[in-house]
N, CA, C and O atoms as a Tripos MOL2 file, in Angstrom:
@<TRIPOS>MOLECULE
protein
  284   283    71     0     0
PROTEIN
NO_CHARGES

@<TRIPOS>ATOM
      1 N         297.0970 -105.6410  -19.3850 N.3       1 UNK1
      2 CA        296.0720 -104.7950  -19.9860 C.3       1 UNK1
      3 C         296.7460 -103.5470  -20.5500 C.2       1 UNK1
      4 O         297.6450 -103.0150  -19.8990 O.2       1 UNK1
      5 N         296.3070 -102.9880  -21.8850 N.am      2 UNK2
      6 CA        297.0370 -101.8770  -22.7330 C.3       2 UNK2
      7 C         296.2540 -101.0580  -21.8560 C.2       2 UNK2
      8 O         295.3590 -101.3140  -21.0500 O.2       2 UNK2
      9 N         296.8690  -99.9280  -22.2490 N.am      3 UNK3
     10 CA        296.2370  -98.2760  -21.4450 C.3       3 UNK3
     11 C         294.8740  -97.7320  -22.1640 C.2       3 UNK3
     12 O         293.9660  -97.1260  -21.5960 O.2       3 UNK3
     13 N         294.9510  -98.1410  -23.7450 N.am      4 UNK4
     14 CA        293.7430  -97.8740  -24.4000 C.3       4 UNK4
     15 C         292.2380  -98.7000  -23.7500 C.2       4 UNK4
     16 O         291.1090  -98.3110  -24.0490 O.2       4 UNK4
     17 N         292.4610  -99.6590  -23.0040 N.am      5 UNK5
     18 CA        291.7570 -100.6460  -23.1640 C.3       5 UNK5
     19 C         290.7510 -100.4260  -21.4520 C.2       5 UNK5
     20 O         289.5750 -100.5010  -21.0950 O.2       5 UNK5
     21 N         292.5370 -100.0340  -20.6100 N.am      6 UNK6
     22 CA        292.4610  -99.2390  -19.1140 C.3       6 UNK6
     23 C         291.3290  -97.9120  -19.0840 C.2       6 UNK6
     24 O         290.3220  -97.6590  -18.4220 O.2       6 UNK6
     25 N         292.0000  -97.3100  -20.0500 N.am      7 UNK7
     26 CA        291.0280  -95.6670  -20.5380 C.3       7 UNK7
     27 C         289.6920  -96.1350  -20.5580 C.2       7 UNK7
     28 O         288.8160  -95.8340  -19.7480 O.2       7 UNK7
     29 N         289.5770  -96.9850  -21.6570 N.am      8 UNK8
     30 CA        287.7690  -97.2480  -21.9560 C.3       8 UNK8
     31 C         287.4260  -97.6300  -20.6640 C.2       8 UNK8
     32 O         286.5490  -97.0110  -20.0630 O.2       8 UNK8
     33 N         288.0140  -98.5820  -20.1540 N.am      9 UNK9
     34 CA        287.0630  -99.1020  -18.9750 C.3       9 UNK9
     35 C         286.6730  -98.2310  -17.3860 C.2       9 UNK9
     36 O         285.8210  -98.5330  -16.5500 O.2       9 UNK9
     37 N         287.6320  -97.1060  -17.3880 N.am     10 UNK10
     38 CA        287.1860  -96.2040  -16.5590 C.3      10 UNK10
     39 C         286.1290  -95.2690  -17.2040 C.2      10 UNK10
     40 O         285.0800  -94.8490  -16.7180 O.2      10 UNK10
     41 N         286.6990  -95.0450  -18.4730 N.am     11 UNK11
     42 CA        285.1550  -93.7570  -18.9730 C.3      11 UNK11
     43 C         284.0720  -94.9030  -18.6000 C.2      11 UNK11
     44 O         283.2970  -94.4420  -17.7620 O.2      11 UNK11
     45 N         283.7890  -96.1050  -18.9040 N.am     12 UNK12
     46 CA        282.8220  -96.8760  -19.0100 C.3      12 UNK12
     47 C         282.2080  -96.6600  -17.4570 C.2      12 UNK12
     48 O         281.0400  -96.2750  -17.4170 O.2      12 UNK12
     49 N         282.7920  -96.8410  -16.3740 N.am     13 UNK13
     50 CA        282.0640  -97.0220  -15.1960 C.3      13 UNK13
     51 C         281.1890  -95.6780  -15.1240 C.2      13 UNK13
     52 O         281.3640  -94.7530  -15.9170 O.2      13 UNK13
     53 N         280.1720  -95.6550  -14.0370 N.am     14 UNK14
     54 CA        279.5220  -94.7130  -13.9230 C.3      14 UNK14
     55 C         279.7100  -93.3130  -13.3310 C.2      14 UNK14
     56 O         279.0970  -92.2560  -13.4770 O.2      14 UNK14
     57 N         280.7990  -93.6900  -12.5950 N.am     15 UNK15
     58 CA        281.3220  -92.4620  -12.1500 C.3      15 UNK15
     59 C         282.6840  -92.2680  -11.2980 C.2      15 UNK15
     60 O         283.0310  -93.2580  -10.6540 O.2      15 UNK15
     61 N         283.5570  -91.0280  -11.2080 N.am     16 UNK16
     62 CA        285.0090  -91.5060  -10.6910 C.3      16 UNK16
     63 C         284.5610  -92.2680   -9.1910 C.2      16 UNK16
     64 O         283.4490  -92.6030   -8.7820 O.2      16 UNK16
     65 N         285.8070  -92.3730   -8.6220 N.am     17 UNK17
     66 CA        285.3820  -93.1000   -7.5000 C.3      17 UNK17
     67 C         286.7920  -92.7790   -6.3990 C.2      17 UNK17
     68 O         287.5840  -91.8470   -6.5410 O.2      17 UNK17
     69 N         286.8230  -93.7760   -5.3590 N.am     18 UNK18
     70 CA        287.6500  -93.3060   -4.4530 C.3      18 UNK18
     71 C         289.3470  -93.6120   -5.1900 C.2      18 UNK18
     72 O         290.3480  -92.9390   -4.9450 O.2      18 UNK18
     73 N         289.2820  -94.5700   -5.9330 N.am     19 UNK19
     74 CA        290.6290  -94.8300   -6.5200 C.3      19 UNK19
     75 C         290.7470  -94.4770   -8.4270 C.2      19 UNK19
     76 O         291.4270  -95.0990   -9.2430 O.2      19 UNK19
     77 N         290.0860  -93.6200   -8.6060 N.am     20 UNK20
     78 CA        290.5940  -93.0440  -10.1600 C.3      20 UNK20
     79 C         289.4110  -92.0300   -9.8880 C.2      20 UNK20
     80 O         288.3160  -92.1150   -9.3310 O.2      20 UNK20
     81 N         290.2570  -90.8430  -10.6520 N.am     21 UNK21
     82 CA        290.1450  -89.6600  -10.9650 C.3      21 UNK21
     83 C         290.3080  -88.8710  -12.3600 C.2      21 UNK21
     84 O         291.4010  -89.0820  -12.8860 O.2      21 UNK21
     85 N         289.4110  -87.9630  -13.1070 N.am     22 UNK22
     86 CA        289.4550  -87.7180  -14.1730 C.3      22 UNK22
     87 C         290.3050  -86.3370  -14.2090 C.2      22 UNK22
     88 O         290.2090  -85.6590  -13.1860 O.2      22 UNK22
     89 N         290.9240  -85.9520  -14.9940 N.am     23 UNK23
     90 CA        291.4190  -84.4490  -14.6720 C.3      23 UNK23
     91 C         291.8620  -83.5500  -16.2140 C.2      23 UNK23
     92 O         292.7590  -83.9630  -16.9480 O.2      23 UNK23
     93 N         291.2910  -82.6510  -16.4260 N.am     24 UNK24
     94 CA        291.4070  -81.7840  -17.5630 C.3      24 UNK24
     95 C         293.0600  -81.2460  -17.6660 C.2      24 UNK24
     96 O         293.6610  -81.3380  -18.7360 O.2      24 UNK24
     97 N         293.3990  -80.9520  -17.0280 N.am     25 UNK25
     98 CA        295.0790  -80.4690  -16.6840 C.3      25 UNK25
     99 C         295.2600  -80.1840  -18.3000 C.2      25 UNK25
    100 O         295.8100  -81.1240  -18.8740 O.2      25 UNK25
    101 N         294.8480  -78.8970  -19.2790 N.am     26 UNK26
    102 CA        295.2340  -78.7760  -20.0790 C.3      26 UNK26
    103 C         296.6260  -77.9220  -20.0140 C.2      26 UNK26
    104 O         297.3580  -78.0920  -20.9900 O.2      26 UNK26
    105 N         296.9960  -77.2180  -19.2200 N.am     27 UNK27
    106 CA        298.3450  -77.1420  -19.2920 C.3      27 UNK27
    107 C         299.4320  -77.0400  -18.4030 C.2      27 UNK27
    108 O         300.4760  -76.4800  -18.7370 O.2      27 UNK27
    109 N         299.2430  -77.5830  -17.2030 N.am     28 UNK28
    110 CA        299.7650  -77.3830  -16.1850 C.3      28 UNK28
    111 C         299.3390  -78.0800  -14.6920 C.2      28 UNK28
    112 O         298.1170  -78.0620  -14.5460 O.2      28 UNK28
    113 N         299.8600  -78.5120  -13.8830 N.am     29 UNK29
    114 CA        299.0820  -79.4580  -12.7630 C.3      29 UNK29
    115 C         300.2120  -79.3540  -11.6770 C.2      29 UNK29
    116 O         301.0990  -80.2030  -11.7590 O.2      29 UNK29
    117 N         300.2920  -78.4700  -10.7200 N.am     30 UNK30
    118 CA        301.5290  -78.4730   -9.9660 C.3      30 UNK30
    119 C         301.7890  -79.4070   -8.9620 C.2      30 UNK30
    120 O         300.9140  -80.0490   -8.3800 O.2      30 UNK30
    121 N         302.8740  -79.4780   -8.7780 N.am     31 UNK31
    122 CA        303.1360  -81.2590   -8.2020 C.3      31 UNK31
    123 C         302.8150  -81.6350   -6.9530 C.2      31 UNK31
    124 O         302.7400  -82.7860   -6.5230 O.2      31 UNK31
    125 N         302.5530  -80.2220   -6.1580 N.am     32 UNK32
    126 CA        301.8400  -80.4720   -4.6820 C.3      32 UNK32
    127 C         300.8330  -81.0650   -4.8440 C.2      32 UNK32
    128 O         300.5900  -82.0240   -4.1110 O.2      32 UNK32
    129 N         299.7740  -80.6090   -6.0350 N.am     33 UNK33
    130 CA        298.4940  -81.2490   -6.2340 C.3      33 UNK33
    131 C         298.6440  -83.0210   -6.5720 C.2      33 UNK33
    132 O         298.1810  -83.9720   -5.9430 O.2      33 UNK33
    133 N         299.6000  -82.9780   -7.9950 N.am     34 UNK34
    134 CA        299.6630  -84.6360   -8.0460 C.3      34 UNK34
    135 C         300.1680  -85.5050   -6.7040 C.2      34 UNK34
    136 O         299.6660  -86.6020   -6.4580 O.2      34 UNK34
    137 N         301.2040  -84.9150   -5.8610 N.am     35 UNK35
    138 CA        301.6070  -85.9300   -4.6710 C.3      35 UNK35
    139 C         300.5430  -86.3670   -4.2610 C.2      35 UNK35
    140 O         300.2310  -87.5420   -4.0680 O.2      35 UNK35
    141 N         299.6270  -84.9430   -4.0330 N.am     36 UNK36
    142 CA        298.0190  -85.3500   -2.8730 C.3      36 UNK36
    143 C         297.3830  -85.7320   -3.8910 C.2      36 UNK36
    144 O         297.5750  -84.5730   -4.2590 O.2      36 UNK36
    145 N         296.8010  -86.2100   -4.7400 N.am     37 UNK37
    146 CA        296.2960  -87.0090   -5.6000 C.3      37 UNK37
    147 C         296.6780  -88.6940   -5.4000 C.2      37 UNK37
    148 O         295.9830  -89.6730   -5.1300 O.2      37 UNK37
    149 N         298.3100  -88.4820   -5.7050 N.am     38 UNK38
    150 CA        298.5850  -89.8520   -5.9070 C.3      38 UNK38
    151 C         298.7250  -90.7470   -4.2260 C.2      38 UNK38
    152 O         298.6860  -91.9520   -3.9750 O.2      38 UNK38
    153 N         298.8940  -89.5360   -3.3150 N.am     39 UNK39
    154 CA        299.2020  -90.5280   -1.9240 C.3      39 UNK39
    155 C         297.2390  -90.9100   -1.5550 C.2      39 UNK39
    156 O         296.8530  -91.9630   -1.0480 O.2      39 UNK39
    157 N         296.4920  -89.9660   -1.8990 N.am     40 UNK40
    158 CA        294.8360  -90.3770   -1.8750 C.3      40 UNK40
    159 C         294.5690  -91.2850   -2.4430 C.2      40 UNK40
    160 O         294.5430  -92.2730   -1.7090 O.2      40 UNK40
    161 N         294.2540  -91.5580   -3.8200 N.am     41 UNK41
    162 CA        294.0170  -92.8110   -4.4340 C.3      41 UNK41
    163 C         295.2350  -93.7810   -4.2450 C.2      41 UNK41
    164 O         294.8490  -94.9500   -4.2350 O.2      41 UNK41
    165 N         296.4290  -93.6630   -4.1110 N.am     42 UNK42
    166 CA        296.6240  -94.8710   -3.9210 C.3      42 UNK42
    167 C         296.0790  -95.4620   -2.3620 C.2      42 UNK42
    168 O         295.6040  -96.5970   -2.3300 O.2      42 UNK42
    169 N         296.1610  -94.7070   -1.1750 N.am     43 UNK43
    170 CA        295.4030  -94.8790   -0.1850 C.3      43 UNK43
    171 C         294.2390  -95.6210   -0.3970 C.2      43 UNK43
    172 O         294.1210  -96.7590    0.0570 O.2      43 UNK43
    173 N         293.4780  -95.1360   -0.9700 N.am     44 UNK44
    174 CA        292.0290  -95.6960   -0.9400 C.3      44 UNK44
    175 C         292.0090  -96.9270   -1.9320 C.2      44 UNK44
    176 O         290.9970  -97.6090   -1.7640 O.2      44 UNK44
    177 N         292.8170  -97.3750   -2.8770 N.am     45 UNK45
    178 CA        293.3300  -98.1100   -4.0060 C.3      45 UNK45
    179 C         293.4710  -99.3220   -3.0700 C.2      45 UNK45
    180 O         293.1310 -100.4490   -3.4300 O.2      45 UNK45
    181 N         293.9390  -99.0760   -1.9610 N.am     46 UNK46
    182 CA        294.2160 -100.3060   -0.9150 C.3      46 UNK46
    183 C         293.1600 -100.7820    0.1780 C.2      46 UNK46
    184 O         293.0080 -101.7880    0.8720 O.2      46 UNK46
    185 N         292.3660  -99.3120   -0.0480 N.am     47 UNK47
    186 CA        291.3040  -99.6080    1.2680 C.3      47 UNK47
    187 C         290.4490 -100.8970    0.4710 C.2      47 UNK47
    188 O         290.0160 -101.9180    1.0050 O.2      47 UNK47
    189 N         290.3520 -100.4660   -1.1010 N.am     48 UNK48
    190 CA        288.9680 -101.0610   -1.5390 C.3      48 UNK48
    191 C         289.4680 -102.3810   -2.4990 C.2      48 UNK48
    192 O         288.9680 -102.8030   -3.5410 O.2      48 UNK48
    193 N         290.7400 -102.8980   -1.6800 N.am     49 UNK49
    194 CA        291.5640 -104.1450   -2.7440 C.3      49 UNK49
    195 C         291.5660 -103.8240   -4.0710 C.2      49 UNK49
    196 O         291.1690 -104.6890   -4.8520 O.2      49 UNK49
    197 N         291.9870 -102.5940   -4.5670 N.am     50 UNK50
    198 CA        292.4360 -102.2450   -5.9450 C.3      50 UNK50
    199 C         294.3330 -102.6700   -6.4930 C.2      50 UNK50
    200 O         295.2520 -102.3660   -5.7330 O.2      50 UNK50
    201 N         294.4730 -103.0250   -7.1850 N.am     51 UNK51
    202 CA        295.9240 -103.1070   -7.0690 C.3      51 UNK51
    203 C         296.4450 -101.8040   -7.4020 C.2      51 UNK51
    204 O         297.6090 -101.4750   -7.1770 O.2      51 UNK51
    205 N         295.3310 -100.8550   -8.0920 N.am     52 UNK52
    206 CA        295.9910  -99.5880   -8.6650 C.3      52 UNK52
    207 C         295.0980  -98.3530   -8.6460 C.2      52 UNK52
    208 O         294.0380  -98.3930   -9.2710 O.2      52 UNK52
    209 N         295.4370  -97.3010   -8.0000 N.am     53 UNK53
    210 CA        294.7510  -95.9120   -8.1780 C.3      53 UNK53
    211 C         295.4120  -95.5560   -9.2630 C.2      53 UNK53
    212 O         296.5330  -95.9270   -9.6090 O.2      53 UNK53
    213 N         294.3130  -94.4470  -10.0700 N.am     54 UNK54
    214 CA        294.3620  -93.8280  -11.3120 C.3      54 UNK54
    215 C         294.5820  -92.0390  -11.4470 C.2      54 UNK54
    216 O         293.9940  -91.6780  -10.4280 O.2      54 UNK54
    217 N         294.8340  -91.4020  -11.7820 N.am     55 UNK55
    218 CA        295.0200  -90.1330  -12.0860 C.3      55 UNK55
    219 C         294.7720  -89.8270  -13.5250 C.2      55 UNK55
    220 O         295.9140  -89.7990  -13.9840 O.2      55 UNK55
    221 N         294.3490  -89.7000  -14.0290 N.am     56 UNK56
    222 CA        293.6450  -89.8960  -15.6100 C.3      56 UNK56
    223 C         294.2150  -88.3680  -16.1950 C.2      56 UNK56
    224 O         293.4120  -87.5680  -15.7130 O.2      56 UNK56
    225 N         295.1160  -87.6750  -16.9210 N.am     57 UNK57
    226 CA        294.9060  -86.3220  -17.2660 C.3      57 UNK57
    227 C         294.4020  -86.1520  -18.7960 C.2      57 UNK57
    228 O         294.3240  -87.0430  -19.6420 O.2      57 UNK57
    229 N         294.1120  -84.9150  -18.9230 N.am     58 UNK58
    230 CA        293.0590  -84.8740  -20.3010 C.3      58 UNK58
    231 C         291.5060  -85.8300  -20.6650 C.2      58 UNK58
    232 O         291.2200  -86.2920  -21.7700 O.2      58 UNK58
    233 N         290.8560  -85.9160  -19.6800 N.am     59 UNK59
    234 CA        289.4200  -86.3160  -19.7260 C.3      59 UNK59
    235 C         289.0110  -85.4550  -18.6760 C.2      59 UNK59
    236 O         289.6830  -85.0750  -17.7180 O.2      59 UNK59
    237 N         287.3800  -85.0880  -19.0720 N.am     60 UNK60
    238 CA        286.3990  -84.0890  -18.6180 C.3      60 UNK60
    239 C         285.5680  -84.9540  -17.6460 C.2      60 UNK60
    240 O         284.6080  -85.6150  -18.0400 O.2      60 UNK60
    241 N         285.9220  -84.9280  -16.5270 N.am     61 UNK61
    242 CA        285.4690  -86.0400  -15.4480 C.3      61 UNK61
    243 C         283.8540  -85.8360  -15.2960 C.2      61 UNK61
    244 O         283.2730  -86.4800  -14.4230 O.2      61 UNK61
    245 N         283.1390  -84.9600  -16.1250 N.am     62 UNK62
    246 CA        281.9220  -84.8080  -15.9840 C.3      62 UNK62
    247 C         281.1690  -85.2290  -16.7950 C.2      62 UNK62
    248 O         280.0260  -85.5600  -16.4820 O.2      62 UNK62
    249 N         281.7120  -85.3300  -18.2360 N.am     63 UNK63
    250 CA        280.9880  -85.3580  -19.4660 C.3      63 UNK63
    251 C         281.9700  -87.1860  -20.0840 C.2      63 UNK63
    252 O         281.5700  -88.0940  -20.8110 O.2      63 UNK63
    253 N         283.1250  -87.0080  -19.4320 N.am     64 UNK64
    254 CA        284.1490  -88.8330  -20.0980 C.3      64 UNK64
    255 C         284.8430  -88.0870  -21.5740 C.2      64 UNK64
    256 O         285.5030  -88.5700  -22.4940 O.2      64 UNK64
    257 N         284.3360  -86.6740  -21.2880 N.am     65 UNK65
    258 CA        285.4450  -86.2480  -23.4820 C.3      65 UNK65
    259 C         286.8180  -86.1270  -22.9600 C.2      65 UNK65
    260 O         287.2120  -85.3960  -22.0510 O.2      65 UNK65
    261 N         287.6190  -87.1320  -23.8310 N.am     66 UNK66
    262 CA        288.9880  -86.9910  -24.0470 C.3      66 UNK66
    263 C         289.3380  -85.7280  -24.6800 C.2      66 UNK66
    264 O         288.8030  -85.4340  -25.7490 O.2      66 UNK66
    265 N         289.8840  -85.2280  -24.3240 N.am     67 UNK67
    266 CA        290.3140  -83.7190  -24.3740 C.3      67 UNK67
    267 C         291.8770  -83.2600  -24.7570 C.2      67 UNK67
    268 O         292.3350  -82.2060  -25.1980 O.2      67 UNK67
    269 N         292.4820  -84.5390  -24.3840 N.am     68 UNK68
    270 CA        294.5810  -84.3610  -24.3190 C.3      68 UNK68
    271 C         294.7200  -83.2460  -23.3440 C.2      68 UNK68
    272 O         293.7720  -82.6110  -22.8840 O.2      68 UNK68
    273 N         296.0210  -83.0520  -23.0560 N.am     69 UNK69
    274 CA        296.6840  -82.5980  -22.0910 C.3      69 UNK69
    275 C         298.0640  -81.9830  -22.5760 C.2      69 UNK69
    276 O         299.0090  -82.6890  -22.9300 O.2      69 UNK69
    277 N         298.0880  -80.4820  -22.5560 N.am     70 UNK70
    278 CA        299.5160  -80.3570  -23.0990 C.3      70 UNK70
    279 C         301.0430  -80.8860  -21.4030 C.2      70 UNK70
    280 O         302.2710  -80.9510  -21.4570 O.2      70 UNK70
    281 N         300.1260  -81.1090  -20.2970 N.am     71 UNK71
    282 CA        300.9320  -81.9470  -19.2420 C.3      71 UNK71
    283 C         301.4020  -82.9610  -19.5390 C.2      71 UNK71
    284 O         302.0340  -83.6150  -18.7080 O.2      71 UNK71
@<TRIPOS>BOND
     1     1     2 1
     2     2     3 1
     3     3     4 2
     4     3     5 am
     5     5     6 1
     6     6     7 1
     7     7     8 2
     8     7     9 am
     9     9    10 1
    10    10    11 1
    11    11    12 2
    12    11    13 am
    13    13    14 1
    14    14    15 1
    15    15    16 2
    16    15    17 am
    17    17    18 1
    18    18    19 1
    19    19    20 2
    20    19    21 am
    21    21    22 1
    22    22    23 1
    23    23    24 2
    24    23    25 am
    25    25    26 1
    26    26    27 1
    27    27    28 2
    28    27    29 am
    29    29    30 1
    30    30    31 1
    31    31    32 2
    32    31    33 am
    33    33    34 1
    34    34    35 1
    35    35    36 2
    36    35    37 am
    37    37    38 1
    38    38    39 1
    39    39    40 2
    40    39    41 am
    41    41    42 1
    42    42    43 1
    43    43    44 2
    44    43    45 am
    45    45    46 1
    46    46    47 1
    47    47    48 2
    48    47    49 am
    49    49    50 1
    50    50    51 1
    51    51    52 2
    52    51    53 am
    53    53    54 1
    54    54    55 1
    55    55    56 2
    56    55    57 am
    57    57    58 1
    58    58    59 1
    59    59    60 2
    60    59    61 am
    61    61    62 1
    62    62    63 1
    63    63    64 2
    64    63    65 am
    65    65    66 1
    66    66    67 1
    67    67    68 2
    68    67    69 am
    69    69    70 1
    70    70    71 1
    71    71    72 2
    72    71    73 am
    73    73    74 1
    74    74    75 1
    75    75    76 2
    76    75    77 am
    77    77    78 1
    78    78    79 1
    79    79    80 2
    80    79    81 am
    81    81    82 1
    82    82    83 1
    83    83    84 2
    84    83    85 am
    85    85    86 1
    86    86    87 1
    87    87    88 2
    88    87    89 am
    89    89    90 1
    90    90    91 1
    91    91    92 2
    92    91    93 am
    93    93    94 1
    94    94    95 1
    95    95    96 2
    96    95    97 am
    97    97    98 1
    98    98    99 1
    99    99   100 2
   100    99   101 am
   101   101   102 1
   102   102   103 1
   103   103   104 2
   104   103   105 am
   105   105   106 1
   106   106   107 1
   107   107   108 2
   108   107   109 am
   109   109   110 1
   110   110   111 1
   111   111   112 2
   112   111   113 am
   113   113   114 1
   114   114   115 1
   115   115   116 2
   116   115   117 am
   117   117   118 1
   118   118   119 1
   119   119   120 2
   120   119   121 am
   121   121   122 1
   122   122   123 1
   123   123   124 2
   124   123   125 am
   125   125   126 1
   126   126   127 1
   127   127   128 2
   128   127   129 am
   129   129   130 1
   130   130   131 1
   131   131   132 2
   132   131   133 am
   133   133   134 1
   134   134   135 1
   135   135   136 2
   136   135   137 am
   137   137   138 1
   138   138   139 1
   139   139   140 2
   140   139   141 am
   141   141   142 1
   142   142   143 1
   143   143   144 2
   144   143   145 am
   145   145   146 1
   146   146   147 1
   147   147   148 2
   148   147   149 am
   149   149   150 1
   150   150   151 1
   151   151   152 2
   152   151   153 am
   153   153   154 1
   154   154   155 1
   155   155   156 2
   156   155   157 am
   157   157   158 1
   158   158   159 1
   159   159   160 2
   160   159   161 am
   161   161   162 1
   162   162   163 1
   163   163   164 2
   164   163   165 am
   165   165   166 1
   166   166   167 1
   167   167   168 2
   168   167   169 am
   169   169   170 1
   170   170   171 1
   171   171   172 2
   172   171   173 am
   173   173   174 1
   174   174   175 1
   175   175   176 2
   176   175   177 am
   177   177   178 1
   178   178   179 1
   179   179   180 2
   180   179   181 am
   181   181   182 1
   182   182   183 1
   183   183   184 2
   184   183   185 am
   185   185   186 1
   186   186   187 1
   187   187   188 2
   188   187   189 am
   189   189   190 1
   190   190   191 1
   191   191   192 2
   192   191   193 am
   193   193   194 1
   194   194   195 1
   195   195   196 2
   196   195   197 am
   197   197   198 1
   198   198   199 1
   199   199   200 2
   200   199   201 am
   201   201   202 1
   202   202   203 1
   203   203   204 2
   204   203   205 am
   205   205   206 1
   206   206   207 1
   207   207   208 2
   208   207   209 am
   209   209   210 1
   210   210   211 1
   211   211   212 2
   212   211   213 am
   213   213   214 1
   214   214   215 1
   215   215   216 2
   216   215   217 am
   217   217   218 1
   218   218   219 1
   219   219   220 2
   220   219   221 am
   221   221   222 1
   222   222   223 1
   223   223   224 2
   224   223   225 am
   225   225   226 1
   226   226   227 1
   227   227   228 2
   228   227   229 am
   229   229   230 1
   230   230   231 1
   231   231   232 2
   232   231   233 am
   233   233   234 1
   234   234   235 1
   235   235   236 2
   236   235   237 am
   237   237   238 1
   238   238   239 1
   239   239   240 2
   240   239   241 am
   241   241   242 1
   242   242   243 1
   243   243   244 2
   244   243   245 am
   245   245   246 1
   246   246   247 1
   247   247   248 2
   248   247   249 am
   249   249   250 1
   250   250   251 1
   251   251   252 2
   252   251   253 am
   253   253   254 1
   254   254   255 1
   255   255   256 2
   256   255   257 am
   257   257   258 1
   258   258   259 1
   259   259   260 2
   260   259   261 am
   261   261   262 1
   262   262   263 1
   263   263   264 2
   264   263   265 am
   265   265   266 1
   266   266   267 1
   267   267   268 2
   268   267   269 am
   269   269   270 1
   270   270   271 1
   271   271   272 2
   272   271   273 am
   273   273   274 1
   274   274   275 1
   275   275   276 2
   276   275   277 am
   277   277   278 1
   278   278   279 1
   279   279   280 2
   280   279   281 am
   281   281   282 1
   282   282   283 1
   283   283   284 2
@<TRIPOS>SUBSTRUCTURE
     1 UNK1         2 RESIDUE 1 A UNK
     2 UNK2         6 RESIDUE 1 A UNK
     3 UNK3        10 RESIDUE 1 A UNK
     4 UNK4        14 RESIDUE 1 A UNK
     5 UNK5        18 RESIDUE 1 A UNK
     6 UNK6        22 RESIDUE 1 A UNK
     7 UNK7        26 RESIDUE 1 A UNK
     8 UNK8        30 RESIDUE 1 A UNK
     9 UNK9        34 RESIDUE 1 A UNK
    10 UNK10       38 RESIDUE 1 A UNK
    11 UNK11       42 RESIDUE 1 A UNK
    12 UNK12       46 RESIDUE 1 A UNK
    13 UNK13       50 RESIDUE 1 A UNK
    14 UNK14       54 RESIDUE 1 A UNK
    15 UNK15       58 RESIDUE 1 A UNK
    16 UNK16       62 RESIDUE 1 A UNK
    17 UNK17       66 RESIDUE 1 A UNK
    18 UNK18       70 RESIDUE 1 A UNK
    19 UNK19       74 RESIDUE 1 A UNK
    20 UNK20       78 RESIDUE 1 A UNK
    21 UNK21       82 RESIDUE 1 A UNK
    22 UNK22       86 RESIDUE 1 A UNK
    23 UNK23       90 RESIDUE 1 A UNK
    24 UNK24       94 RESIDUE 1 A UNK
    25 UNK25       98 RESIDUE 1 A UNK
    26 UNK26      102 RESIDUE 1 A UNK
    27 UNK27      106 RESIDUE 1 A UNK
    28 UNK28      110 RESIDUE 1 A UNK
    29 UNK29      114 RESIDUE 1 A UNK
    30 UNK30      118 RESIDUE 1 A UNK
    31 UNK31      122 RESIDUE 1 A UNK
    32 UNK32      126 RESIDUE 1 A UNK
    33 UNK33      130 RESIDUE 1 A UNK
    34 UNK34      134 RESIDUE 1 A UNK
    35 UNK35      138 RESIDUE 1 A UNK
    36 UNK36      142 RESIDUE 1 A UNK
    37 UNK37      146 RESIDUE 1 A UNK
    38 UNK38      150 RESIDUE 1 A UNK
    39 UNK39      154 RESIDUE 1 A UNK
    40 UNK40      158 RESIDUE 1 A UNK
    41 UNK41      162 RESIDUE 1 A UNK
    42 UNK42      166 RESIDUE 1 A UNK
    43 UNK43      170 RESIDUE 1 A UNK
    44 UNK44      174 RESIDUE 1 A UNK
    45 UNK45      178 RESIDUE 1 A UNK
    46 UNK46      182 RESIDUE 1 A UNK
    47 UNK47      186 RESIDUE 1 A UNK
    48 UNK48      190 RESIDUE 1 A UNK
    49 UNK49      194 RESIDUE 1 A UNK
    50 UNK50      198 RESIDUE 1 A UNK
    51 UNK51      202 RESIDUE 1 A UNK
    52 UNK52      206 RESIDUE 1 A UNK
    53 UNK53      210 RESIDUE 1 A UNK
    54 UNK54      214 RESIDUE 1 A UNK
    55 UNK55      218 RESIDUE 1 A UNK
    56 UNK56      222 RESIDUE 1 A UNK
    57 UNK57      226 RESIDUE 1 A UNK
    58 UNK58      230 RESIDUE 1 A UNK
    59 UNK59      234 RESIDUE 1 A UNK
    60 UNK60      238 RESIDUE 1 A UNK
    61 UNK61      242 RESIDUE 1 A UNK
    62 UNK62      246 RESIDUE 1 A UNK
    63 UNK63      250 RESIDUE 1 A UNK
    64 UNK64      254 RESIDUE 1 A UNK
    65 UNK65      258 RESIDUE 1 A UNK
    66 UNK66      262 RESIDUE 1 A UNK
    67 UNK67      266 RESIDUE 1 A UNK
    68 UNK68      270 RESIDUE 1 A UNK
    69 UNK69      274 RESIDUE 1 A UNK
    70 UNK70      278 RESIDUE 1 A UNK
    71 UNK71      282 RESIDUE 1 A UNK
């Protein structure tokens, strides 16, 4: 599966969830935050038989607007 295709289908669901996350990070995201991001969803990525947790940067996890990321 392409990443364009990955993207749509998370804006598509109804809302983030325990294994993908939306995040504005327009210019900066310090890496303490991504570790605990990425060791959470992938955690829960396994609780709920996902093969993959998500970290999404540059989408508005409230509204789904692609926004970019200078990160």
């Amino acid at each position: 599966m392409d990443l364009k295709r990955i993207l749509q289908h998370l804006i598509s669901l109804p809302s983030e969830n325990e294994w993908f996350e939306f995040k504005e990070a327009k210019k900066d995201y310090t890496f303490d935050k991504i570790g605990q991001y990425f060791s959470a969803l992938s955690n829960e990525a396994n609780l709920k038989a996902q093969s993959k947790g998500w970290l999404v940067f540059g989408v508005v996890d409230k509204t789904r607007e692609i926004i970019g990321t200078h990160y």
